[in-house]
N, C-alpha and C positions, 0 to 999 in steps of 0.2 A: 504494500500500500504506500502510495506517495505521502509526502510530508503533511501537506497542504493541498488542500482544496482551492487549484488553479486551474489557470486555461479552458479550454474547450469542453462544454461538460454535458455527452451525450445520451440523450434518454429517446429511450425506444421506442418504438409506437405500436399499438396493438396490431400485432402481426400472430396468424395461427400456422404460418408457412413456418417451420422453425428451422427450414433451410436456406429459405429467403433471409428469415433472420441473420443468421449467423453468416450468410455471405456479406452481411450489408454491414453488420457489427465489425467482421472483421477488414472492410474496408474502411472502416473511419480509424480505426486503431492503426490500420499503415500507414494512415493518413495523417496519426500522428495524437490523436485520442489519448488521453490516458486516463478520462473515468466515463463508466460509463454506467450509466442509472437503467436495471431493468423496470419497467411500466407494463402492464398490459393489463388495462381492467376489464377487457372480455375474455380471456383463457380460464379455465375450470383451474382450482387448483394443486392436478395430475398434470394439465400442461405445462402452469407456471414453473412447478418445480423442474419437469424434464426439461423445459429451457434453461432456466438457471443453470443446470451440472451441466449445460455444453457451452453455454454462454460465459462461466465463469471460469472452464477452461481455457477458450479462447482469450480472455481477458489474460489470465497467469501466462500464457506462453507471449502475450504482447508486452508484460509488466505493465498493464490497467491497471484498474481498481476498477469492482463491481459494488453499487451499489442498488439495495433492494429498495421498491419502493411501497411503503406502508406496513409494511410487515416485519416486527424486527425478530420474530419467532423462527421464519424461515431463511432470516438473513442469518441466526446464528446456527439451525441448523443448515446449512448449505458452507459456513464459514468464508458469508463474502466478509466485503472488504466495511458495510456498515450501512444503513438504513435511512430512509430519505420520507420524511412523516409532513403529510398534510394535516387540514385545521379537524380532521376527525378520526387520526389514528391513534391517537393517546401524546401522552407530551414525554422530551427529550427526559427527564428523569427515570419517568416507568423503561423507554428505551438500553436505557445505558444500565440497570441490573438485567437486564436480559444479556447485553452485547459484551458487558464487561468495560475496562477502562479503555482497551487499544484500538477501539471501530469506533468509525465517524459515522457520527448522529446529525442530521441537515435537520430543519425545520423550514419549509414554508413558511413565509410570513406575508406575503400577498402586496398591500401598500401599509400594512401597520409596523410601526416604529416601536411601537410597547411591546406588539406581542414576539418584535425579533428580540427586545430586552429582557424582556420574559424569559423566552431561549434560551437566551446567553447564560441566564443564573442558573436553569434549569440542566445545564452542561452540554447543549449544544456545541457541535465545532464550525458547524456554520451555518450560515442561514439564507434563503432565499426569498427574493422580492418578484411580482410581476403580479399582472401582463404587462410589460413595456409598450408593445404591439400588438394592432390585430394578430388572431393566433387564431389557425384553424384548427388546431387541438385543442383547444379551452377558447371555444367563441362566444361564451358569457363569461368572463374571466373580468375583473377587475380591473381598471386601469390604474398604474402606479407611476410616477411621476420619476425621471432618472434623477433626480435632483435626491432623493432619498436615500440614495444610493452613497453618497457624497454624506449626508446624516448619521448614515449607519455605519461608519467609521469610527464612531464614539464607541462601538461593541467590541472593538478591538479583535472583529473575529473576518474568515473570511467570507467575503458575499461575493452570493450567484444570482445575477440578473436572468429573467426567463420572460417568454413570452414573445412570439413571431418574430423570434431575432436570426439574421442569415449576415452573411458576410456586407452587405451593404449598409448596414444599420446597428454591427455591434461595437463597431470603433468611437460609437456614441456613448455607448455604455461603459465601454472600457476609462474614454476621457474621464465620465461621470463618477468613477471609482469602484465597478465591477472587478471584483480579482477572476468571477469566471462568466461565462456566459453559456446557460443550458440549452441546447438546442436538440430540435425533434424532426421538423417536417424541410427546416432545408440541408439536412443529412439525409434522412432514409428518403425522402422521395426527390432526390436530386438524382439528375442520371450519372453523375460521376461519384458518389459519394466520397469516395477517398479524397478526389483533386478539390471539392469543397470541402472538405476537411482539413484539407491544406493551406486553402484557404484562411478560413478560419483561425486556424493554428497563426498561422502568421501576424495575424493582427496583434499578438501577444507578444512580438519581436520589436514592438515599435516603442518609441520615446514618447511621453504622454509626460502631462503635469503631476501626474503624485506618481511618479517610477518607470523603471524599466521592464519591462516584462520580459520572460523569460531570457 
């Protein structure tokens, strides 16, 4: 598992092809990926788990990190890398006697500021904000303002901007003080995945006003 929660930070879309998956997971990982967030809220869950144990392969042979989403039961049995909880899976303390001290615990936090402070005491390691943008996976999703972003620095922890972000619109977020930005739909349904992941990736190569990235 990486230090920090940085750079490009891939979460899946519900897919039942779980060879489609895994081609397309393992195109953004050479593309330069190193977390990647399983999602899939229509698979039963016999599929979710059988994806996981070959998704979390593929992860370990790129040196990813996989991270589960909402379920920190099956993050610890599967021994991913730590558990990514929205505003109704339970909150980062119940997570972290499940996972133990050494997995990261994300939290959602949407456009609130309290409930990412919340988080933070609760032992969160990082936390995330959106929708930035329209987003075709969450198209009633909240709008958050990237300025927050820049706020939420006072947590001392790192923050994932999400929400209809692609390479032309995350260099936004990055200036605004994103350490990563999560993307969905312009990874798996791009037709190059990996070369926009490359993409992607690069924006993190650039000089900005608070740091260097990578």
């Amino acid at each position: 598992m990486a230090e920090k929660v940085s750079g490009v930070y891939a979460v899946t879309p519900d897919l039942a092809d779980t060879e489609l998956l895994l081609f397309k997971v393992e195109a953004v990982v050479r593309g330069g990926v190193r977390i990647v967030q399983y999602r899939n809220k229509t698979a039963s869950p016999l599929l979710q788990l059988a994806q996981l144990e070959r998704l979390l392969a593929v992860c370990r042979r790129a040196g990813a990190s996989l991270i589960v989403n909402d379920d920190a039961q099956m993050a610890k049995r599967l021994g991913a890398d730590g558990v990514h909880l929205g505003r109704e899976d339970g909150d980062a303390a119940a997570a972290r006697r499940v996972l133990g001290p050494r997995k990261w615990i994300g939290v959602s936090c949407y456009n609130e500021l309290q409930r990412a402070r919340d988080a933070a005491e609760a032992g969160a390691d990082y936390v995330a904000f959106g929708s930035f943008f329209a987003s075709s996976t969450k198209p009633g999703a909240v709008h958050a303002r990237p300025e927050l972003l820049r706020e939420a620095k006072e947590l001392g922890l790192p923050i994932v901007a999400i929400g209809g972000i692609n390479a032309g619109n995350a260099g936004l977020l990055i200036e605004a003080g994103a350490d990563a930005v999560a993307v969905v739909s312009a990874l798996f349904d791009a037709a190059d995945p990996e070369g926009e992941a490359r993409r992607l990736c690069g924006l993190f190569s650039r000089t900005t006003d608070h740091g260097t990235y990578r």
